[in-house]
C-alpha positions as CSV (number, residue, x, y, z in Angstrom):
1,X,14.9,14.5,-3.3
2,X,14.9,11.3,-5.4
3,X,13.7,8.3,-3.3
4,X,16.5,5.4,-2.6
5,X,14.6,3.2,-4.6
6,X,13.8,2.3,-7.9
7,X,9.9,3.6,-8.9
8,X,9.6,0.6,-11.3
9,X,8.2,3.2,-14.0
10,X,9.4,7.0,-15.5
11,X,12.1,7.7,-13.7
12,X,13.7,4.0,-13.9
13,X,12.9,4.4,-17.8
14,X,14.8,7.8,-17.7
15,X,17.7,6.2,-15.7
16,X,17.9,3.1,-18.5
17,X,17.5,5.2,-21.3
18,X,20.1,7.6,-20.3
19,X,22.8,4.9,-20.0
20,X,21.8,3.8,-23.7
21,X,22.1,7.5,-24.7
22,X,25.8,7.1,-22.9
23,X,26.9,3.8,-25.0
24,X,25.2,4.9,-28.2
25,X,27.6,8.0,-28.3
26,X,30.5,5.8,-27.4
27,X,29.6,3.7,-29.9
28,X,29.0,0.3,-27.6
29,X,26.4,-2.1,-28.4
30,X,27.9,-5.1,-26.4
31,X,29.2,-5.0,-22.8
32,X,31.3,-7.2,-20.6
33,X,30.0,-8.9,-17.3
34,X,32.9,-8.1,-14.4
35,X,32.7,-9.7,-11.1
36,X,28.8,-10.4,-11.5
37,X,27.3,-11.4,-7.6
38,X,24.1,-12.6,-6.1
39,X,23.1,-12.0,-2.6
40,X,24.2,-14.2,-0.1
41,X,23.6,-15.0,3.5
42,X,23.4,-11.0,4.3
43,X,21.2,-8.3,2.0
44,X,21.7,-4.6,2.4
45,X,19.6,-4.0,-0.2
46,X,16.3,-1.4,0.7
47,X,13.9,-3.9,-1.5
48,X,13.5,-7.4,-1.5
49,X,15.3,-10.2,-3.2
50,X,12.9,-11.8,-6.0
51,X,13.2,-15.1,-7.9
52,X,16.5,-15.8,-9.2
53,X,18.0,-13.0,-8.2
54,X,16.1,-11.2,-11.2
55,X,18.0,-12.9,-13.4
56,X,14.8,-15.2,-14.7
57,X,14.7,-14.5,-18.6
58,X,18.2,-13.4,-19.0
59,X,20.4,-16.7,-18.1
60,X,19.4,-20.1,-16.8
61,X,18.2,-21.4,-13.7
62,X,21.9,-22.7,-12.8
63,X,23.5,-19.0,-13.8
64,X,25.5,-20.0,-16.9
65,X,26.5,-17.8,-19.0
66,X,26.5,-15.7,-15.6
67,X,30.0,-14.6,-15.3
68,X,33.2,-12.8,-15.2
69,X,34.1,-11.7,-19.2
70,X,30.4,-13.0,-20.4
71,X,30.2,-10.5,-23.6
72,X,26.0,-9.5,-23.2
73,X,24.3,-7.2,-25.8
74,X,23.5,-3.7,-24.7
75,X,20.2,-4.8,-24.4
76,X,20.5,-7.6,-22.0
77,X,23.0,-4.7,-20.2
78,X,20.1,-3.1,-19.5
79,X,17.9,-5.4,-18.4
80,X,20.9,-6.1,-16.0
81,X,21.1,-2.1,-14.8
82,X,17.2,-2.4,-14.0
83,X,17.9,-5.6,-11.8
84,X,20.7,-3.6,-9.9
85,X,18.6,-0.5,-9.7
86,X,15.6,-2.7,-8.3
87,X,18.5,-4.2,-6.1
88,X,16.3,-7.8,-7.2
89,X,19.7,-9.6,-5.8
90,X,21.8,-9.4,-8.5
91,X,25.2,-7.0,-8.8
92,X,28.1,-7.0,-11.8
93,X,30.0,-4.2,-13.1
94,X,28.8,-3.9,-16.8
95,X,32.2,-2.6,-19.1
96,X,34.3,-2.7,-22.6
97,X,37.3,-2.5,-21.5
98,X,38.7,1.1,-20.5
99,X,36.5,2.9,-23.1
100,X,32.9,2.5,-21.1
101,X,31.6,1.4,-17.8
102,X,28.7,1.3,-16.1
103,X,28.5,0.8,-12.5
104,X,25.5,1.0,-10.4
105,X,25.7,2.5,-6.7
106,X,23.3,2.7,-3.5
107,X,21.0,5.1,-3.7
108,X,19.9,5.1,-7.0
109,X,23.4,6.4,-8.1
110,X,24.9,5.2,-11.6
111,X,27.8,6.5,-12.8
112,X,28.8,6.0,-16.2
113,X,32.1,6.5,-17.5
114,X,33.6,6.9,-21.2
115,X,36.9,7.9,-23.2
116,X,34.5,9.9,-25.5
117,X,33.2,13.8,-24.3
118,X,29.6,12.1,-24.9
119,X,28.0,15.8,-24.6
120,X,24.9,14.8,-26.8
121,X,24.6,12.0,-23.9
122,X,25.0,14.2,-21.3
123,X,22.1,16.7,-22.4
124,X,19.7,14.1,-22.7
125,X,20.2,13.0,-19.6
126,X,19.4,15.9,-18.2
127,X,16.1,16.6,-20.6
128,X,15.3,13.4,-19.0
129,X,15.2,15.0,-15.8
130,X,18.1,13.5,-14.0
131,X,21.2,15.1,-12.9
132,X,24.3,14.4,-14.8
133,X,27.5,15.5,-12.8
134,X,30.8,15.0,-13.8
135,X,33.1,12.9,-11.5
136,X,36.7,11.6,-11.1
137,X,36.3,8.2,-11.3
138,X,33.6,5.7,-10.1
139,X,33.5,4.8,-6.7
140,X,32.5,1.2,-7.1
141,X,35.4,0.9,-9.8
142,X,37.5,-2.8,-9.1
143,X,40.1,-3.2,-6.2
144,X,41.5,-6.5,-7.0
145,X,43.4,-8.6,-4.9
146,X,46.3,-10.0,-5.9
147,X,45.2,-13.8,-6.7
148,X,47.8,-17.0,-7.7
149,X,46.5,-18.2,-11.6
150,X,45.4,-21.8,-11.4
151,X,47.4,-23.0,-14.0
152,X,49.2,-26.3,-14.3
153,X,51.5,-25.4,-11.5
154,X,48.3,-25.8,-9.7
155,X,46.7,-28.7,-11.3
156,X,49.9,-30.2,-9.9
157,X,49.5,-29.4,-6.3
158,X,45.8,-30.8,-6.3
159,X,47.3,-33.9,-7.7
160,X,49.8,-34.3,-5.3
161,X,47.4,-33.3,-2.3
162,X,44.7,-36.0,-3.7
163,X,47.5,-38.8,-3.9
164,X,48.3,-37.9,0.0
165,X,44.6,-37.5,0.9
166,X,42.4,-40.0,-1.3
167,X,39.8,-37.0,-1.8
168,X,39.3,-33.5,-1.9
169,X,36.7,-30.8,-2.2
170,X,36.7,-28.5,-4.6
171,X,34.7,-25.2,-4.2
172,X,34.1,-23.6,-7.7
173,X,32.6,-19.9,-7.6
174,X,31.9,-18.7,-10.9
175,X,29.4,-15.9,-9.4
176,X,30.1,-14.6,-5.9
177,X,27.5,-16.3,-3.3
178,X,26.7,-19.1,-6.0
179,X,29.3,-21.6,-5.1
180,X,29.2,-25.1,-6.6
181,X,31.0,-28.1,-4.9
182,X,32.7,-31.1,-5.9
183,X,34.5,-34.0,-4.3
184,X,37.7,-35.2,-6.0
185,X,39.2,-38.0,-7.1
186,X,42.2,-38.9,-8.9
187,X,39.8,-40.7,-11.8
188,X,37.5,-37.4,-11.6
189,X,39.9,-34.9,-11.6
190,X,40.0,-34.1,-15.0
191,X,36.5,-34.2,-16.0
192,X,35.6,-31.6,-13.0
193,X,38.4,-29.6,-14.5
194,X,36.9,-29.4,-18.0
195,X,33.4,-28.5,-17.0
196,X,34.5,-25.6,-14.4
197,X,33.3,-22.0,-15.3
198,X,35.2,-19.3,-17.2
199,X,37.2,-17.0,-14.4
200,X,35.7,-19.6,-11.1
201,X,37.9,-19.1,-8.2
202,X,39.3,-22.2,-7.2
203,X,39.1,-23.2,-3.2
204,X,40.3,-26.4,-2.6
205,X,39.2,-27.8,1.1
206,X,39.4,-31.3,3.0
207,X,37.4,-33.3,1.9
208,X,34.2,-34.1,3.4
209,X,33.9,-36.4,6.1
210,X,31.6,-39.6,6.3
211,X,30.9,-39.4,9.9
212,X,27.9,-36.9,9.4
213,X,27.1,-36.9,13.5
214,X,30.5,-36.2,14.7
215,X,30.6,-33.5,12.2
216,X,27.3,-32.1,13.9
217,X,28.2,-33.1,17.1
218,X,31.5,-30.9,17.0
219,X,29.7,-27.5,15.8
220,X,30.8,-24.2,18.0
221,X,27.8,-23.3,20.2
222,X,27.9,-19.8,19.3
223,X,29.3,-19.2,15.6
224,X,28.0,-18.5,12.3
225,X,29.6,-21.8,10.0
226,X,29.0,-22.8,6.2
227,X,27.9,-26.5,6.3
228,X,28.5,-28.4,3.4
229,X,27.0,-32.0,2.4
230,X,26.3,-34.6,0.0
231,X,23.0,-36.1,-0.1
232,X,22.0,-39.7,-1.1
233,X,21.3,-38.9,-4.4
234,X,25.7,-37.7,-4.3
235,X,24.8,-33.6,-5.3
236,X,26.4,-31.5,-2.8
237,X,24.9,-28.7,-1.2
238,X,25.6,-26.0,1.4
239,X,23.8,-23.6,3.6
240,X,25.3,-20.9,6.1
241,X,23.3,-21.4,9.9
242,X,24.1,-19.8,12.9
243,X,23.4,-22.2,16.1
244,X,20.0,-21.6,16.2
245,X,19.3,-23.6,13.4
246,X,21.5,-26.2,14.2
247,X,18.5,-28.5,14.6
248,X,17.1,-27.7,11.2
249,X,20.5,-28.4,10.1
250,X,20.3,-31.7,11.5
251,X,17.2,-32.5,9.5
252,X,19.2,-31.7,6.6
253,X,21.5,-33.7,7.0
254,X,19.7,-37.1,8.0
255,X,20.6,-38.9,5.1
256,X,23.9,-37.5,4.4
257,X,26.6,-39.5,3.1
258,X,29.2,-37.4,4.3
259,X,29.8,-33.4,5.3
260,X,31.9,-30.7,6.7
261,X,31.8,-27.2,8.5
262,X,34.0,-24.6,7.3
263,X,34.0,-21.5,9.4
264,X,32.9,-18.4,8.0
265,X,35.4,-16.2,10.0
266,X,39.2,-15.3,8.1
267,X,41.6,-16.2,10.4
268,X,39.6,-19.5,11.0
269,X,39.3,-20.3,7.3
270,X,42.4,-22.0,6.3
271,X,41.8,-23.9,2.7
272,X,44.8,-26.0,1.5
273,X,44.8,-24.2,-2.1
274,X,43.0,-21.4,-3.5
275,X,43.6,-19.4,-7.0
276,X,41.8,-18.4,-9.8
277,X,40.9,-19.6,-13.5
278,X,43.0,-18.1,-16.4
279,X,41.3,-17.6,-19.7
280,X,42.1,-20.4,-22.9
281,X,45.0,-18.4,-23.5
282,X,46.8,-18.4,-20.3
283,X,46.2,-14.8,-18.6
284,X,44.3,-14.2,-15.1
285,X,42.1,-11.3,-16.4
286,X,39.7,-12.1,-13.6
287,X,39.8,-9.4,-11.1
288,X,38.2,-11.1,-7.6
């Protein structure tokens, strides 16, 4: 029996080098990046998280170029599979539209799917020593949920909530568990809006509020919460606590300018507007 984890040598190699088998036949040299992740609060993974997620060497610090339709070489596709296999904190489905997939599963499981018979593929997989079996369909293959486009329709409602409110805050999540936050303003609005991320869901909250203690003060005494803050220097950061680290919280928080808890539970989180980025052209092909 296989082990559950990746050995970081031959059989990893084996695994890689199948899948390039697999996109040579099908004739795929670049690959699309679908609902890429990072690990959040919670890991299931069997090995550690490592340094940005293992993504160190493939994209920047900040995850650009990180995200739903990023077009990466087979290469870097690669590089990505050995990431997922060393579960390193990192997770996407890796495809060219409905001629080639790649998805990585627990267990050391990757299923690879293509419109071609690939049989030269499959072969050397198996002179590789792995076991190639044929399957229906992948079982980590998208579910979307139905998701409102935020087009101008949108655009319209934040205006008209930031005329009634004075400020808003935006949460932008280009890469699941890698939010980034902004507070808006009717002068901002637009230039937040121009540098958001291809594909970002859009979650549009109250925004944050400048009486930092009675924020803390009001916490639940038994409830895991996402606080979110803006330090002196005005960047706005967020961390999920439960209440035993409400004191480190309030360390954190010291110097605050302003903040707000947002519950972590879904009948409890309520945000005024939430949809997600269309592409240049118009169409939601983001599947979240």
């Amino acid at each position: 029996m296989e082990e559950a984890v990746s050995d970081h040598g031959p059989v990893e190699a084996a695994y890689l080098e199948a899948v390039s088998a697999f996109a040579q036949a099908a004739g795929i040299d670049r690959l699309e990046i679908r609902e890429p992740s990072i690990t959040g609060f919670v890991h299931f993974g069997a090995q550690p998280v490592v340094e940005e997620h293992g993504l160190g060497g493939l994209f920047p610090a900040d995850l650009r170029g990180y995200h739903d339709g990023a077009q990466v070489s087979l290469a870097a596709a690669l590089e990505l599979v050995r990431v997922m296999l060393r579960e390193q904190g990192a997770w996407c489905r890796l495809e060219e539209r409905d001629a080639f997939t790649v998805h990585v599963g627990w267990d050391q499981y990757v299923y690879v799917g293509s419109d071609r018979p690939c049989t030269d593929a499959v072969a050397r997989t198996r002179e590789l020593g792995l076991f190639a079996e044929p399957v229906e369909a992948s079982p980590y293959a998208a579910e979307p949920e139905v998701k409102d486009a935020a087009d101008e329709a949108f655009w319209t409602s934040v205006r008209t909530e930031l005329a009634t409110r004075q400020g808003l805050l935006l949460e932008e999540t280009p890469v699941v568990n890698a939010s980034r936050w902004h507070r808006l303003t009717e002068e901002n609005l637009d230039a937040v809006r121009a540098g958001l991320r291809p594909r970002a869901v859009l979650t549009v909250w109250p925004d944050l509020r400048p009486d930092v203690d009675a924020v803390l003060n009001a916490l639940p005494s038994e409830w895991h919460i996402e606080f979110v803050w803006e330090s002196k220097d005005g960047t706005i950061r967020e961390v999920t606590v439960d209440e035993t680290r409400y004191r480190e919280l309030a360390a954190l928080a010291a110097h605050a300018r302003a903040a707000r808890a947002l519950s972590l539970y879904a009948d409890e989180r309520n945000p005024l507007l939430h949809a997600v980025l269309p592409d240049s052209d118009g169409v939601l092909r983001a599947r979240w």
